[in-house]
N, C-alpha and C positions, 0 to 999 in steps of 0.2 A: 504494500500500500504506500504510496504517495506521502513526503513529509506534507504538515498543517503549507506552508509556504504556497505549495503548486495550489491550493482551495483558493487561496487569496489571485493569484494569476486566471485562473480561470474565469476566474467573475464576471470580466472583462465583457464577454459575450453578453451577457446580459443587461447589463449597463448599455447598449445599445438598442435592446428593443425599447426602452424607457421611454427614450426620445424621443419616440417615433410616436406616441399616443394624442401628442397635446397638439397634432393639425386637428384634431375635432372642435370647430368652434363655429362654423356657418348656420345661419337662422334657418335654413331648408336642407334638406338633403343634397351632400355635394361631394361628390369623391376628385380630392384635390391628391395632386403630388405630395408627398414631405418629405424633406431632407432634413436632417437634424447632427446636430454638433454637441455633447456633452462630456464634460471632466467630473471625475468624484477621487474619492478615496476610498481604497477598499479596506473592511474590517472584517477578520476571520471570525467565525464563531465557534461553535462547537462539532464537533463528529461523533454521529454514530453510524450506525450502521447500513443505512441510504444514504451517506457521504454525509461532507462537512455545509456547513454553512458561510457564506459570504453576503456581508451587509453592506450596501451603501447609503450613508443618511444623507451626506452634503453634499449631493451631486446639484451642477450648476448644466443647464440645455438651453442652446438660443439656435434660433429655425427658421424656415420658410413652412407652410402657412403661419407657424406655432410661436413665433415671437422668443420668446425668453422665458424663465423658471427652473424652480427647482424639483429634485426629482430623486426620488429613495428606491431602492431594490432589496430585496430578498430573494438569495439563489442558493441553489444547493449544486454541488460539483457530488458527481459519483464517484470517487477516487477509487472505490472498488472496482471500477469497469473503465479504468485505464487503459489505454493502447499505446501500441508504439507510435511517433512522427514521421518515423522512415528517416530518421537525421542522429538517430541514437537519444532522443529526449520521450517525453510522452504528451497526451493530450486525453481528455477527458470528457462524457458527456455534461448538461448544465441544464438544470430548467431552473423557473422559479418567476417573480412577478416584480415590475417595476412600475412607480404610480408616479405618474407628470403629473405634476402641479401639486404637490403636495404642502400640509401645510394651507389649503387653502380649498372654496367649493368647490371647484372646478379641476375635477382631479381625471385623471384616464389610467386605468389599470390593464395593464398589457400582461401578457403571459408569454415567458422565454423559453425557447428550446433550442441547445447547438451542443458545439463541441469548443473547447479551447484549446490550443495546442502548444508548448513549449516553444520558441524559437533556438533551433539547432538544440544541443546538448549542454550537459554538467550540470552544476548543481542548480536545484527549483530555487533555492535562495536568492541566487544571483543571477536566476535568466528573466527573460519578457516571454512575453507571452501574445499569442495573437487569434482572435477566436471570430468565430462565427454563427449566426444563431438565425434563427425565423421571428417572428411573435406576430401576435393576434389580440386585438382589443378583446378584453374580457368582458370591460364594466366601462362606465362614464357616470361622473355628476355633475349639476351645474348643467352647463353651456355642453360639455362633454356626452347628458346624459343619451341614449339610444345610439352612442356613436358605434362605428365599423368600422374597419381594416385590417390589414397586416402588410409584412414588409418584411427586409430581412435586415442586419444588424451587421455593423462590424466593430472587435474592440483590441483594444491594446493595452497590453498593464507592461510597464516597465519594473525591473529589481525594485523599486521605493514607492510601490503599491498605484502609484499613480496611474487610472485609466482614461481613456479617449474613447468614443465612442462614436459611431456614424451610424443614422440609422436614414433608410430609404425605403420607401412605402406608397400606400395609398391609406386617406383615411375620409371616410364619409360620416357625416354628423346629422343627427334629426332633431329637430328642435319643435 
């Protein structure tokens, strides 16, 4: 099994479907483009036995149709169902939910699913990491509520937990 380290690298993936939630905000039904841009900081949590946990509270997303806000995740990395990279490192599956706009009514809960992958080999401590994921609007409130889409995500955590996130989609909103 995977040191605690690769759970915190993994996240990455996830923290990208986040951003993708908050194009729901048009007064009728509209399936707009979204591109989204966000950074957090990842926090490890605990591990049992359906993998470890990874938190992000301070995530910061600013976007096209979506503006700007903040945005929290909760992910789970399977570390038990690690794979190779093909580079001599490993990579991992990842679900779990990240809500734009948090913190405030107008929230959009998204639901992640990818894999994250080490970049090249050696130790989880000191590599990056670069992952990939789907997501799917779960839920909406506010402005958000009856919203729609998905899209797919890409993330990047370097050694000092810092992630980037892109997420590119479709999201329609019903008001």
């Amino acid at each position: 099994m995977p040191s605690p380290p690769l759970h915190r690298a993994l996240l990455a993936p996830a923290l990208a479907v986040l951003a993708l939630g908050a194009t729901a905000g048009a007064a009728s039904a509209h399936d707009q483009r979204l591109v989204v841009r966000g950074d957090a900081t990842a926090t490890d949590g605990p591990c049992d036995a359906r993998g470890c946990r990874v938190d992000l509270d301070d995530g910061r997303f600013h976007g096209t149709p979506v503006g700007s806000g903040a945005y929290r995740a909760r992910l789970r990395i399977a570390v038990g169902d690690a794979f190779p990279n093909g580079e001599g490192g490993i990579c991992a599956p990842l679900e779990g939910r990240i809500v734009l706009g948090s913190g405030t009514p107008d929230r959009l809960v998204l639901g992640v699913a990818g894999d994250s992958c080490q970049d090249g080999s050696g130790p989880l401590e000191t590599a990056s990491f670069t992952g990939l994921a789907r997501f799917a609007v779960q839920a909406g409130t506010g402005r958000y509520a009856g919203a729609r889409g998905s899209g797919v995500a890409s993330l990047a955590e370097d050694a000092a937990n810092h992630h980037r996130i892109t997420l590119i989609g479709r999201v329609a909103a019903h008001r």
